[in-house]
N, C-alpha and C positions, 0 to 999 in steps of 0.2 A: 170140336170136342169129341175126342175117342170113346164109347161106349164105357169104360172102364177108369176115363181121366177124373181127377178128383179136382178142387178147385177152392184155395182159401183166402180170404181176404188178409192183405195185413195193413192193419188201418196206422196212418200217422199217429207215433204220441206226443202230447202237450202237458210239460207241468204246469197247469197254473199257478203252483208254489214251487220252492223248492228251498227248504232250510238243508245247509250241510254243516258238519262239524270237524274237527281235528282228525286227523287222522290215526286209524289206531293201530297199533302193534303189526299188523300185518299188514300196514299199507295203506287197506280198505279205508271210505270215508263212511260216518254216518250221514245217513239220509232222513228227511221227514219232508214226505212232497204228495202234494192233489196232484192227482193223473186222470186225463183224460184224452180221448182218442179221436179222432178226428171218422167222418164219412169216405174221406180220399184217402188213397195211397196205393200199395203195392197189391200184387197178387201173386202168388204160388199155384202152380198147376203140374202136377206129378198124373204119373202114369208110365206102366211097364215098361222094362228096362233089364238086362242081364249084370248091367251091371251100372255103376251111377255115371248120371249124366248130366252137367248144370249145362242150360243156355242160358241165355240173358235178352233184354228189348226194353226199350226204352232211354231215354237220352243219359241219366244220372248212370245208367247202369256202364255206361263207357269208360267209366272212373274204376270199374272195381274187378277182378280178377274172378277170371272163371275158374281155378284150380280149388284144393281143400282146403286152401285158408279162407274161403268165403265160408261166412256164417250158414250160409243157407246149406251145403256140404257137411259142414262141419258139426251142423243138427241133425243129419239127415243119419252120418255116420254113428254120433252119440246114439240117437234111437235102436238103429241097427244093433251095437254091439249089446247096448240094454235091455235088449227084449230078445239076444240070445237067437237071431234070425239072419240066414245066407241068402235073403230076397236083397233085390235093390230096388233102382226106380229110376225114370229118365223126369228132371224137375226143371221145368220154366219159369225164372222168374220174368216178372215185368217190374220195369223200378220207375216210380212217378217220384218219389222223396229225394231230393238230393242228399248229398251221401255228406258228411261230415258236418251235419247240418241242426242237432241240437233236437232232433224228429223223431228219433230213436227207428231208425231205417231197417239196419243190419239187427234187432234185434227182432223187429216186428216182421221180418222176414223169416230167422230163426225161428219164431214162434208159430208163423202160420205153417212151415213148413214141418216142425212136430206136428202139427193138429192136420194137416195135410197126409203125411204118413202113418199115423197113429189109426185116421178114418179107410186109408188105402189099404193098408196091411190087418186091418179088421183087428189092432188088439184091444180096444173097449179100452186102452186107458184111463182114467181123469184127469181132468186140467190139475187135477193137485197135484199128482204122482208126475205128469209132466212139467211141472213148474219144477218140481226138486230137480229135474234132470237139466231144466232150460237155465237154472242158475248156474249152473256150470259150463256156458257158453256165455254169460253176460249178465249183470243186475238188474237190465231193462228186461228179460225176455221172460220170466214167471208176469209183471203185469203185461207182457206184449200179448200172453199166452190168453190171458182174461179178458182184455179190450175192454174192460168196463171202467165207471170213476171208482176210482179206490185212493187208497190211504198208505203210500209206499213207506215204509220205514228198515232197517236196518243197513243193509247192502242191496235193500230189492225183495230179500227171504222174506221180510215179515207185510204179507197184504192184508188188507183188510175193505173189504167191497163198500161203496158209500153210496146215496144218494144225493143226489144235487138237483132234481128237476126236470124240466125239459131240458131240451138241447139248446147249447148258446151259442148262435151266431156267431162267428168268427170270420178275422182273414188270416191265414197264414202268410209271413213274406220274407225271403232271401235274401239278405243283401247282396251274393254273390261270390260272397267270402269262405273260406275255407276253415273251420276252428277245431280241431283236434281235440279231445278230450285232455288226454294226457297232460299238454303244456300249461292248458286253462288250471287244472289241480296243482300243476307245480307251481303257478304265480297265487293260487288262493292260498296254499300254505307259504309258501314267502310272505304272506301278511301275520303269521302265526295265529290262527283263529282259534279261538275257545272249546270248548267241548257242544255236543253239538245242545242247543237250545230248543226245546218244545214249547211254543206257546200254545195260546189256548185251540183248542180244534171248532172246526166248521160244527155252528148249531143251528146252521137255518138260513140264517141270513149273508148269502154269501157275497152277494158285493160288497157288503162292508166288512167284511172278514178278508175278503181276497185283499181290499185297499189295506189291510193294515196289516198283510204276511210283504212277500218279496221274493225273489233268486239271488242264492246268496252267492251265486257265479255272477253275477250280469256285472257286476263293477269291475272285475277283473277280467271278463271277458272281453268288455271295451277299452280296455286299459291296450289289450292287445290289436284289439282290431275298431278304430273308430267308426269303421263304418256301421257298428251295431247302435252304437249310441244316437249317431244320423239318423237310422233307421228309426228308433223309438220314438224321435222329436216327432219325425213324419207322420208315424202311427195315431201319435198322441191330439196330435191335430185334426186327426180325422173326424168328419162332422160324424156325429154318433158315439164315437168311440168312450168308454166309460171304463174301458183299462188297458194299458198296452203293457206289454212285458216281454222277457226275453223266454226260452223254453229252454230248459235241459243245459247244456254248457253251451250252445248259440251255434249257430251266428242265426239261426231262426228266431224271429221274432213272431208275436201275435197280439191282436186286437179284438176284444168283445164289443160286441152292440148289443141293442135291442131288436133290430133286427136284420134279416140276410138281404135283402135290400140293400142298407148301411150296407154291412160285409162285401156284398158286391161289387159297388160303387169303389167301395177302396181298392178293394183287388182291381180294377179295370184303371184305377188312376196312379199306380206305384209302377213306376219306372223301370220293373225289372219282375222276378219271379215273385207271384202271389197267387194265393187259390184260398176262395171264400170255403169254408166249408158251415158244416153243425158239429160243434163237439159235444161228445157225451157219450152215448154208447152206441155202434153203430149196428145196423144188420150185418149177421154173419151168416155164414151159406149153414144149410141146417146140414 
């Protein structure tokens, strides 16, 4: 690490809910989803540069394209042009999160790579004032930008910070499969779905509140790909396991315990990619 390198976490996201509704006028879906962030995932590491530079490391990261359609580019340059600055930056990622995977990857690399530049280039932003900037690269990247549990509603524009507790045991697990956003939205509206629905919100008790929300992708997402549905039985069996569900548009699933023991054990017995982590809010580099 160069004297001068700056260094940001960008942690996996997990909906634990995810209510979506009709789509409106301009495409966009409404959203109403618990978010929360996993201990694992990528990292952002910037430092001087004449001019921008993305590398890449790590296995997931062989999928995705070093030029300025990468998100993490593509934030780097938004900031740039927004704060009005002829600096650049040379930025490493590392990718642990597979890529089209329901993780919110690309966005939570967007994210840490604004708060990565934002602390390199010294302009004392706030996460608010970058959130309004990071929606403009994606609806996941204003909560990628906070890493905290919150309360996503509109397009992503409207958070709202929550509490939930300690951290809960999880495992995260791949099935291997590839599921694009895009297509999963065009088969949830060939079911013509309602306007979007709010029930009632988390008051405390949230396993029984988690047991009676849902992802209102997960039945369409398996429609597409059965192997999410395989996956969930697997989950669901898991000794411990007291919810399994799909995250974000999939093919990522996850399972809560009672404890990372449990989580463990599962991740070490699933056939394929799994990593226990704690979800909730993680350490971030000060």
């Amino acid at each position: 690490m160069s004297p001068g390198e700056v260094r940001e976490f960008a942690p996996a996201k997990v909906n634990l809910t995810l209510r979506v509704g009709r789509a409106r006028a301009d495409g966009y879906h409404p959203l109403d989803s618990l978010v929360v962030f996993a201990d694992w995932g990528d990292e952002i590491r910037v430092d001087d540069s004449p001019a921008f530079l993305l590398t890449m490391s790590g296995e997931p990261s062989r999928r995705l394209s070093g030029g300025h359609d990468n998100l993490v580019m593509k934030a780097a340059v938004a900031l740039q042009r927004a704060a009005g600055l002829d600096r650049a930056a040379r930025i490493h990622l590392h990718k642990a999160i597979p890529v089209e995977a329901g993780l919110g990857g690309g966005s939570a690399d967007a994210a840490a790579t604004l708060r990565a530049l934002n602390r390199f280039w010294k302009l004392d932003w706030p996460l608010d004032r970058l959130a309004e900037l990071g929606l403009g690269l994606g609806a996941d990247v204003p909560a990628c930008l906070y890493s905290r549990p919150l309360r996503m509603r509109g397009i992503g524009e409207w958070i709202e910070m929550v509490e939930i507790g300690p951290g809960l045991p999880a495992v995260i697990v791949n099935p291997g499969v590839a599921v694009p956003t895009g297509p999963v939205f065009v088969a949830f509206d060939s079911r013509d779905p309602g306007p979007l629905a709010h029930g009632p919100w988390y008051q405390g008790d949230l396993a029984g509140w988690l047991a009676g929300e849902a992802n209102d992708l997960e039945a369409v997402a398996i429609g597409r790909e059965g192997a999410i549905g395989d996956t969930l039985e697997w989950l669901h069996a898991r000794p411990g396991a007291w919810l399994a569900r799909m995250t974000g548009s999939g093919a990522s699933c996850f399972a809560l315990f009672d404890t990372l023991d449990e989580a463990e054990s599962a991740a070490g017995a699933y056939p394929g990619f799994a990593q226990a982590v704690t979800l909730g809010a993680p350490e971030m580099p000060a």
